[in-house]
N, C-alpha and C positions, 0 to 999 in steps of 0.2 A: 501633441495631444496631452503630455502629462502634463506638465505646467498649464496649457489652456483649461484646462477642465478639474483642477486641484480645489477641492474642497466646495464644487457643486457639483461633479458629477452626479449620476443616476447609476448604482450596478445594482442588477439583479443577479443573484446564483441561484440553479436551478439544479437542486443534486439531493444525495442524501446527504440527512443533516440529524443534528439531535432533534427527536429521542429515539433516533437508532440509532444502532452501536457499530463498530468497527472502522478500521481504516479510513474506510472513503467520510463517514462524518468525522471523523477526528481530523481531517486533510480539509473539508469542506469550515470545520469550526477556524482554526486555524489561519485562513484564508480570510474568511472574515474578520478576527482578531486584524491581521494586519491593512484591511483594506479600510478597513472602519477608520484609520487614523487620519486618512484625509478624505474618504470618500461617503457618500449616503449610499449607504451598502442594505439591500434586502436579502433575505434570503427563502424560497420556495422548498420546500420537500413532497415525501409522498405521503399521501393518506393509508395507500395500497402498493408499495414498492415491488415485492412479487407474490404472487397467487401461491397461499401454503403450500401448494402441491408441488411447487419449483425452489421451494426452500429449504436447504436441507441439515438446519442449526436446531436449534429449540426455540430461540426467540430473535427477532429480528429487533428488538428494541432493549436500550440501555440501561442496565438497573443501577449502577453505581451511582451514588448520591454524590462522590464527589468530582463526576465528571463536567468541566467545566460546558453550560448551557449556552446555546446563542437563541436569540429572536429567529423563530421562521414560522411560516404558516405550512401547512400538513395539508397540502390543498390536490397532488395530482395521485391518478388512478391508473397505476401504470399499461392496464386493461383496458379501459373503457376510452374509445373515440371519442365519445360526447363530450368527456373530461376535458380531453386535450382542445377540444375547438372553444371549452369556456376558460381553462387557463391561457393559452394562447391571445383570446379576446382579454382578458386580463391586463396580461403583458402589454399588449398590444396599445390598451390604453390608457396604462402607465406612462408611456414610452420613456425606458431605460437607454441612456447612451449606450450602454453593454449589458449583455445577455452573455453570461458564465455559465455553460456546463461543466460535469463532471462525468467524464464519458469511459466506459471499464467493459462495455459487453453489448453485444447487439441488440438483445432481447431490447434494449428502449428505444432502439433505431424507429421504430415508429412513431412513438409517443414524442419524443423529442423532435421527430422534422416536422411532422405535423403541426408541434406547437409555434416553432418556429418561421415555417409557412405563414404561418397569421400574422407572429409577429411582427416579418419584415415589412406588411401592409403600410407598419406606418410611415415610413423610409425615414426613419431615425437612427431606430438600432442596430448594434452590429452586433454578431456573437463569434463565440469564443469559445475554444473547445478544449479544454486538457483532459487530454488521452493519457490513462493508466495503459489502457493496448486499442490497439486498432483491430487485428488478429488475434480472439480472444485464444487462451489456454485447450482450453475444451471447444472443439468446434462442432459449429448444430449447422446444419441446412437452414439457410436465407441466411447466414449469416452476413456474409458478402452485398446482397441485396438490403437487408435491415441499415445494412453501414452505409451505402452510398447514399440512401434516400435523405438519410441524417447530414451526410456530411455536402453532399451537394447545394448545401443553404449554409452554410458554416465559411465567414470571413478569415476566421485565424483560428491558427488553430497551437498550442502548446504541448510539445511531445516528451515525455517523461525519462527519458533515452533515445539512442540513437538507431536502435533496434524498432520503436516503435515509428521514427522520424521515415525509418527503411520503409515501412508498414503501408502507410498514410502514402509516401510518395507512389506506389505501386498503384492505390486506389485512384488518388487525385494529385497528377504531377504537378498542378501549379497552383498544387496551395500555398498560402502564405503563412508560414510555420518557423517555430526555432524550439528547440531542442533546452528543454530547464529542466537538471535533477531535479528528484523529487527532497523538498525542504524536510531538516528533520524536524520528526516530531516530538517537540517541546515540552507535551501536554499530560505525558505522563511522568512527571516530576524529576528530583535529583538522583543521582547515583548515590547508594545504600554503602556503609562499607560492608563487605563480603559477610563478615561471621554476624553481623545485624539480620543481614537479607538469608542467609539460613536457616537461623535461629526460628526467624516468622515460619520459612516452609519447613521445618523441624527437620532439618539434613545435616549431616556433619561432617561428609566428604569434602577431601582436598581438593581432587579435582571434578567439575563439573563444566559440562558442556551444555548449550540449550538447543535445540528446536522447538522454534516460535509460529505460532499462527493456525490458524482453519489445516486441518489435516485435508488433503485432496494427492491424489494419486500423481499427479503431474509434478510436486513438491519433493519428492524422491525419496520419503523419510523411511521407504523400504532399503534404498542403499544405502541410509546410513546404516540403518540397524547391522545389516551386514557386514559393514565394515567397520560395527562394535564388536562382532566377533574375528572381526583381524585384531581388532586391539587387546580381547580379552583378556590373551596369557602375554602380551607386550606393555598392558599399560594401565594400571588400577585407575581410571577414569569412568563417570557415571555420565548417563543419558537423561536429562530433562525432557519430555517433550511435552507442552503446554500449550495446549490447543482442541477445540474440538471439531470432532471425528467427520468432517466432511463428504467422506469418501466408505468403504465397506470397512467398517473395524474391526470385524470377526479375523479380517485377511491379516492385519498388525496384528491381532495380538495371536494366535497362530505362528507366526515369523518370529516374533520372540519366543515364543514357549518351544519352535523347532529350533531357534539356534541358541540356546538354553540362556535365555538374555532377561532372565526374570529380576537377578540381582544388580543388574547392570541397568537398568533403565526405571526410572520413574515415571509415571503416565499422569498428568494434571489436565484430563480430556474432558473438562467441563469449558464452557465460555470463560477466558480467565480477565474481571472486572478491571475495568481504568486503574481504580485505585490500588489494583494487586500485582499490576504491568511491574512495577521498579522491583519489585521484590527477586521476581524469575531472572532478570537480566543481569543485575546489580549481585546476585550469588551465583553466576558463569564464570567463567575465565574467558570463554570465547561462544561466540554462536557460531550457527553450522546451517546452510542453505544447501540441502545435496540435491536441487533442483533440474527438472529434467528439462523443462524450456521456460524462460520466464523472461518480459520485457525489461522490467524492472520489479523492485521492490522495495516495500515501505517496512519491510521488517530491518533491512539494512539502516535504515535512519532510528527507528528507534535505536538498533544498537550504538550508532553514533552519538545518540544523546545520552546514553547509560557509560560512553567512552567504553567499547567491545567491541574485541579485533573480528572477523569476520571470516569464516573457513566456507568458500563457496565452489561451485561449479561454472567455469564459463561458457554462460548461456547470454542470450538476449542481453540488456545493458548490465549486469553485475560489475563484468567488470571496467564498467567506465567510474563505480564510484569506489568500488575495492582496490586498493593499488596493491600489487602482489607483494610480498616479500615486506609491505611497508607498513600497513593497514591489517593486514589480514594475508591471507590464499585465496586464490584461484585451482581450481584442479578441474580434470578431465569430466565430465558427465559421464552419469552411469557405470563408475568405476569406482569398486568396493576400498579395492586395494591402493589404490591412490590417493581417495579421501582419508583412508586410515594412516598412509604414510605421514600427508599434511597435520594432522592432529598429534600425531608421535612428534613432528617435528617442532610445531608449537611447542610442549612441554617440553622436548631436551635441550633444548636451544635457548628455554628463559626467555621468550621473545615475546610475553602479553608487556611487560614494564615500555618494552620499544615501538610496539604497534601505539599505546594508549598512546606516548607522548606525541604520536607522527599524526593521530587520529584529534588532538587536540588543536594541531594546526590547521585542519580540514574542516573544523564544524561552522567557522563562520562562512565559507563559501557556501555551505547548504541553509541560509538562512532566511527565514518568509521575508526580510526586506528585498534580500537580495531576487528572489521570484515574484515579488512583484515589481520590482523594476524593470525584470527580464521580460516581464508581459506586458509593461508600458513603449518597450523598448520597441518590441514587434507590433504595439499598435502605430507607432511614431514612426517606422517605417513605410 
């Protein structure tokens, strides 16, 4: 299939995309970038991705000027039926050899099989599903149901780890699936040297650790804080945490003001813009995942592209891209005292010089050629 269909195929992606912000568009642009080289590539987004009342950011769209744009139309209503039966008829009479989702949470299990019910009308296309999780994070009633209706019209499907490969096969034992880290992400520029990328966030600590991403309660950044105060009187090290407040903030900042962590933590809890990502990672010494369940994560590839060793929790796939002792740590979930061991142990041990070189040899395996040949791979099977 990939040599027959080189440079006429027909893909459509159907996900979020610019000009919203976050992850899954920055994964969706991406995608594109490298599909576009040989292929006529469209891509669909929302008009109405979720109903304000289930959002819980300040804005769901991108403001940074210098986030790189792709072509898409702003066409589905992730609400409205009627929507999905006129995107669907769309698609439909398009007819794309491939139909690319972008699949992260039940909530579009409707909208997505619906559209794709139509779609197969025309017996052309096939689709394609890359699953951030099959099993979301936070789990709602129907979720279970929203997922199978989705996935029960779904040819192949791409699993972002091996934990969410686990996931899918529970729902649907014989789907036809392979398992592709998630690529890093390229898109937020080069590594800063350190006293540059300070200088910008006006800090002048020697050592600096991050926490990256959307605050939510499942992300554990309440055991880190606690296990800032195992470090307190063991390790003149500061706390980044760069991200906004997903979850109850009152509860963080509470938890630092009780374990007297006022001087020890910086809070950068606004949306933090595309073009201000290199600055937070690039003045780290190491990032820090103290997550309480997770499939995978796209914060780990950023650090990959910034060359940042990685101090995680093994949960869900972390550690299939973490290699312990090599890359970064692994440690126990929901343990103060052991996440603050691994953090002492980085600094006395001198081991960011040894992680970057090993992590230099790791970054072309995670690279979008290489993920899209892995999905050419499992189409041609």
């Amino acid at each position: 299939m990939k040599d027959e269909f080189t440079g006429s195929m027909k893909i459509t992606i159907l996900s979020t995309a610019y000009p919203f912000r976050g992850g899954i568009a920055h994964f969706t642009g991406l995608l594109y970038n490298e599909l576009t080289k040989k292929y006529n590539v469209n891509v669909i987004t929302f008009k109405r991705q979720y109903p304000s009342i289930l959002f819980p950011g300040r804005s769901q769209f991108e403001k940074s000027e210098t986030t790189e744009k792709i072509p898409s139309e702003s066409l589905i209503d992730s609400i409205n039926p009627i929507n999905w039966i006129k995107i669907g008829l769309k698609i439909k009479k398009d007819i794309p050899d491939l139909l690319i989702y972008k699949y992260w949470m039940p909530f579009f299990g409707p909208c997505f099989g619906t559209i794709s019910r139509i779609v197969k009308r025309n017996n052309k296309t096939r689709i394609l599903v890359i699953c951030d999780n099959v099993i979301p994070h936070e789990k709602k009633p129907g979720d279970i149901l929203f997922t199978k209706y989705f996935f029960k019209i779904v040819d192949y499907f791409i699993l972002l780890s091996e934990k969410v490969q686990y996931d899918l096969l529970k729902l649907k034992p014989t789907a036809k699936n392979k398992v592709l880290q998630h690529p890093v992400y390229s898109n937020f520029g080069l590594p800063l040297p350190k006293e540059e990328a300070k200088e910008h966030l006006k800090l002048t600590d020697k050592k600096l650790i991050l926490f990256f991403g959307f605050i939510r309660d499942y992300k554990g950044l309440d055991v880190l804080l606690s296990a800032m105060s195992f470090l307190k009187n063991n390790l003149d090290v500061k706390l980044m945490v760069a991200g906004e407040f997903y979850s109850n903030e009152e509860k963080y900042l509470k938890l630092i003001d009780g374990l007297d962590l006022k001087d020890k933590v910086y809070l950068f809890t606004n949306f933090i813009p595309t073009s201000e990502v290199k600055y937070y990672f690039s003045a780290a010494d190491s990032v820090i995942l103290p997550y309480r369940n997770a499939t995978q994560s796209g914060i780990v590839q950023i650090a990959l592209n910034f060359r940042k060793p990685v101090i995680a929790t093994d949960v869900g796939g972390l550690s299939e891209v973490i290699s312990d002792g090599e890359t970064g740590y692994i440690v126990q979930k929901e343990n103060p005292a052991k996440l603050a061991e691994a953090i002492i142990k980085f600094y006395n041990e001198n081991n960011e010089e040894y992680f970057i070189k090993n992590i230099e040899k790791e970054v072309e395996k995670y690279s979008w050629k290489n993920f899209v040949n892995g999905i050419f791979d499992l189409l041609n099977s």
